[in-house]
C-alpha positions in Angstrom: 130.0 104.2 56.9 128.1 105.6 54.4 124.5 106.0 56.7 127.3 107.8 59.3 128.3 110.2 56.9 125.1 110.7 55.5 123.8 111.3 59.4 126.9 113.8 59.7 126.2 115.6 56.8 122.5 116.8 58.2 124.0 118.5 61.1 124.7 122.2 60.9 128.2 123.4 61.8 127.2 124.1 65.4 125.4 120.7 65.3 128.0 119.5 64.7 130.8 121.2 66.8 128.1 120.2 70.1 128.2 116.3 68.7 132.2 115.8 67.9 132.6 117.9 71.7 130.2 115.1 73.1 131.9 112.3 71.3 135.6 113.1 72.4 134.0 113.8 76.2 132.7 109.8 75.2 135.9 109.1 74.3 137.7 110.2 77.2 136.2 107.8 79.5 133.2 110.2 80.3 129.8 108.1 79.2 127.7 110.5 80.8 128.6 114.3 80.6 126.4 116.5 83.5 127.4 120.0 82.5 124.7 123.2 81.8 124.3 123.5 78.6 125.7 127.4 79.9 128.9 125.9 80.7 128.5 123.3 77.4 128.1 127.1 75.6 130.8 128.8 77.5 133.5 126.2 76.4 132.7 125.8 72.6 132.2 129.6 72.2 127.5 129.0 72.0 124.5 130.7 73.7 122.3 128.7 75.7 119.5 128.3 73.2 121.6 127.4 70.8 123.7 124.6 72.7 119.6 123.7 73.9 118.3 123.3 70.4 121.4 121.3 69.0 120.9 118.9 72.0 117.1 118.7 71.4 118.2 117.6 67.7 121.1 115.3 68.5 118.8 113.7 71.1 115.7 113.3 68.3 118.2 111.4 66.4 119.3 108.8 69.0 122.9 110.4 69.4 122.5 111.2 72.6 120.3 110.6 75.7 119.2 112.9 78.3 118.5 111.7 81.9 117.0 114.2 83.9 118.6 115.3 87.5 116.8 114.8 90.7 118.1 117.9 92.1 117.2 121.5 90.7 120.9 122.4 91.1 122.7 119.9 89.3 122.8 119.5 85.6 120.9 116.6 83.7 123.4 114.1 81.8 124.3 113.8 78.5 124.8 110.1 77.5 126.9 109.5 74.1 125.3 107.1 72.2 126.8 107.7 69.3 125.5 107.1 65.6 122.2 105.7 65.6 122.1 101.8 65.7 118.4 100.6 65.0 119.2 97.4 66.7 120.4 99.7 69.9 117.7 102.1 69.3 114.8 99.3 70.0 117.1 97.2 73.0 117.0 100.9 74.6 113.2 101.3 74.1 112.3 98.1 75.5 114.6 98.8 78.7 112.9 102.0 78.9 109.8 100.5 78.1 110.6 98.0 81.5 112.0 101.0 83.5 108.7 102.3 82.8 106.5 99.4 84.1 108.8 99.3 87.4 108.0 102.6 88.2 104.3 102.5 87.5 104.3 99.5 89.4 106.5 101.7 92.2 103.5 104.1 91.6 100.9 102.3 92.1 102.2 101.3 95.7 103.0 104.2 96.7 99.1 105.6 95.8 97.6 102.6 97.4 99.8 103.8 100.7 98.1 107.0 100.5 95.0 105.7 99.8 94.9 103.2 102.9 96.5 106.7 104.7 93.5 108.7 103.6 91.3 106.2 104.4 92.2 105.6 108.0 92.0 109.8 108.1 88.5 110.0 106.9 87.6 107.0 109.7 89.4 109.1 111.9 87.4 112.2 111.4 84.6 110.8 111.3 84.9 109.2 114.5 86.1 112.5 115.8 82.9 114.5 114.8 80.8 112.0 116.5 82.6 112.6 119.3 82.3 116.3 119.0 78.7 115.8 118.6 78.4 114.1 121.9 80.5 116.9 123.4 78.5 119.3 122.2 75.1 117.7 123.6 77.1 117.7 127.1 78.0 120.9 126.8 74.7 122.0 125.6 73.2 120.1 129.1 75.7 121.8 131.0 75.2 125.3 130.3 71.1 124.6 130.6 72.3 123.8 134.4 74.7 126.7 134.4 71.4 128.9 133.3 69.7 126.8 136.2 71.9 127.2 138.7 72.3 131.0 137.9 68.4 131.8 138.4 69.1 129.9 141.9 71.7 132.2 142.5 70.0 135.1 142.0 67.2 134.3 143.9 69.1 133.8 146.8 71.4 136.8 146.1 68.2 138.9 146.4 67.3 137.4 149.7 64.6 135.5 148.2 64.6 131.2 150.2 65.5 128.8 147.7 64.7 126.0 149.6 61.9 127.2 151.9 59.7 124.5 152.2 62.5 121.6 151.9 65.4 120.2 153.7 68.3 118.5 152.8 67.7 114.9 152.8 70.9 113.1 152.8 74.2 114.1 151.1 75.7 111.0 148.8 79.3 111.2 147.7 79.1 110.1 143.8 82.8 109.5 142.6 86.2 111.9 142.4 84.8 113.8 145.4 81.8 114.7 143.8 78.6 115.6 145.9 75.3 115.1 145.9 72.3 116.8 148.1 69.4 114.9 148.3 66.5 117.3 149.4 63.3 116.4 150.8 
């Protein structure tokens, strides 16, 4: 009793206000309370900073713990512990302390996933720029034809023979309708 009232007695009169509100919302059947420390402020007659500052102090000396929300929009909760039990205080490090090693462990499996997903990604492009390398040599080949084929044109556009001193051979059907002339 007397390390309670000695714990009580460093609170200021807010501090204290915030911590007997918490405790009879504890006692009430409510372990956790998830209300904005606005609406916290709004009931017990506090601004925001101050109903903050109170539950930064009550939560440095084991009172209370805080377990963040998921969700912007909803409120964190307030868990009532209530006065500070050292025996309590190192059973709730330890579980913390395994909480901890779960989710690293969680982590770690979850980067390895996006590792092996980045991986696969870089084969990926890589394999795609050597393909885009050998599309661009076949394109390169095909517009030195084009070019080719373009002179030819001209040529004949401007009444000039093309094919004056050859004939055409034989015509040889490739694949997909494709032709070839074979000249002589």
């Amino acid at each position: 009793m007397n390390k309670e009232l000695s714990f009580i007695r460093d609170l200021s009169k807010t501090e204290k206000t915030i911590h007997k509100y918490l405790q009879e919302e504890s006692e009430n059947g409510k372990v956790k309370v998830r209300e904005s420390m606005s609406d916290i402020g709004k009931k017990l007659g506090f601004s925001e900073a101050t109903i903050y500052r109170s539950i930064r102090k009550l939560t440095k000396l084991g009172v209370i713990g805080i377990v963040p929300s998921m969700g912007k929009a909803k409120s964190n909760e307030i868990i009532y512990y209530g006065q500070p039990d050292e025996e309590k205080q190192v059973e709730d490090i330890f579980n913390l302390a395994s909480d901890l090693s779960n989710g690293v462990r969680r982590f770690e499996t979850l980067m390895e996933s996006k590792d092996n997903t980045i991986r696969a990604l870089e084969r990926e492009l890589k394999h795609m720029s050597e393909e885009s390398e050998k599309l661009k040599e076949e394109l390169h080949k095909c517009n030195k034809l084009n070019e080719g084929l373009k002179e030819i044109l001209k040529e004949y556009e401007q009444g000039n023979k093309i094919f004056s001193e050859m004939s055409i051979g034989d015509i040889l059907e490739i694949e997909n309708g494709v032709k070839a002339l074979i000249f002589k």
